[in-house]
C-alpha positions in Angstrom: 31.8 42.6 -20.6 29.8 39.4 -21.0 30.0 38.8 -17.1 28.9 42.2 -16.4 25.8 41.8 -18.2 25.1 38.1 -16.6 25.5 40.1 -13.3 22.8 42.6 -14.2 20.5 39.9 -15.9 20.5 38.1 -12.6 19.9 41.1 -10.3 17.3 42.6 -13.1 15.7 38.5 -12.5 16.1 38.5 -8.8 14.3 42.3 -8.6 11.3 41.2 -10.5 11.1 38.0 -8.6 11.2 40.0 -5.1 8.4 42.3 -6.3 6.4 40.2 -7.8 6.4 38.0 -4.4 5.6 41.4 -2.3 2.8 42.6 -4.5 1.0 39.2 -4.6 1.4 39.0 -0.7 -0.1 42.4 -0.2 -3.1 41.9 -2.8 -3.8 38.6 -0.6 -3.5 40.6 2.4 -5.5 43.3 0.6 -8.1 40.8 0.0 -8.1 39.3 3.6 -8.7 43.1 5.1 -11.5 43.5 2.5 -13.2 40.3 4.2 -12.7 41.3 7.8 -13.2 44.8 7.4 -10.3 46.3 7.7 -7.6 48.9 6.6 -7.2 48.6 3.0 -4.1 48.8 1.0 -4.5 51.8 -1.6 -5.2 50.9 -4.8 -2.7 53.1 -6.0 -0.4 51.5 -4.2 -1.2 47.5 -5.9 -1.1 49.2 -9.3 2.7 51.1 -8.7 4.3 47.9 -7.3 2.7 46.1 -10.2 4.1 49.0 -12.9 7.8 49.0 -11.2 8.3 45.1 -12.2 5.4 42.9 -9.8 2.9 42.5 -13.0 3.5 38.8 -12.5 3.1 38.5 -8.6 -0.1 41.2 -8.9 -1.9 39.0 -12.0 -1.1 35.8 -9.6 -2.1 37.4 -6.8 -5.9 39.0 -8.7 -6.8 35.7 -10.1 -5.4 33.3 -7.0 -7.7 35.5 -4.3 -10.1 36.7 -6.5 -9.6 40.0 -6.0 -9.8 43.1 -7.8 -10.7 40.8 -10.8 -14.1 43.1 -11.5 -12.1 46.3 -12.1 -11.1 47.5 -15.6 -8.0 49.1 -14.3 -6.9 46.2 -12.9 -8.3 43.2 -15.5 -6.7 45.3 -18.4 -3.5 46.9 -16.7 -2.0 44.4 -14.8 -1.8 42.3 -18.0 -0.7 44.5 -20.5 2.0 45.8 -17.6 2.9 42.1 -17.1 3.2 42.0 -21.5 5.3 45.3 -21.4 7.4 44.1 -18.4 8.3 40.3 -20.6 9.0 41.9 -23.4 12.0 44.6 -21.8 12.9 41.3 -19.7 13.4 39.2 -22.9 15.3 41.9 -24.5 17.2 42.8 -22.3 18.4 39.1 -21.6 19.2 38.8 -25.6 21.4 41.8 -25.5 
């Protein structure tokens, strides 16, 4: 059983990881299209990848390109997503 859950604690670490990485590449790319005028990425879309486990990548990604750093939404969510998203990590790591 113990190597069952060391399985899941690794694949539960390496999905986090992997969406964390793709939602601070898209709010740099986000932030590059807002420069140079272009086709934005939905903000919808930055908030649900930072809900389903990129909290991390999307509060690196806000404060490293200075973006979306004026918006409640964002200062306030991504945070308290990143807090919720620790925490179930930590406990499900001690179980």
């Amino acid at each position: 059983m113990k190597d069952i859950m060391t399985g899941m604690d690794q694949a539960l670490t390496v999905y986090i990881l992997a969406v964390s990485l793709l939602t601070w590449i898209l709010f740099g790319l986000d932030k590059w299209k807002a420069i140079h005028g272009k086709w934005r990425i939905r903000e919808s879309t930055l908030l649900g990848l930072s809900f389903i486990g990129g909290a991390a990548g999307g509060l690196a990604g806000m404060y490293l390109f200075r973006h979306k750093i004026r918006k409640m939404r964002f200062r306030i969510g991504v945070p308290l997503m990143l807090l919720v998203q620790a925490a179930l990590w930590l406990y499900f790591k001690s179980a």
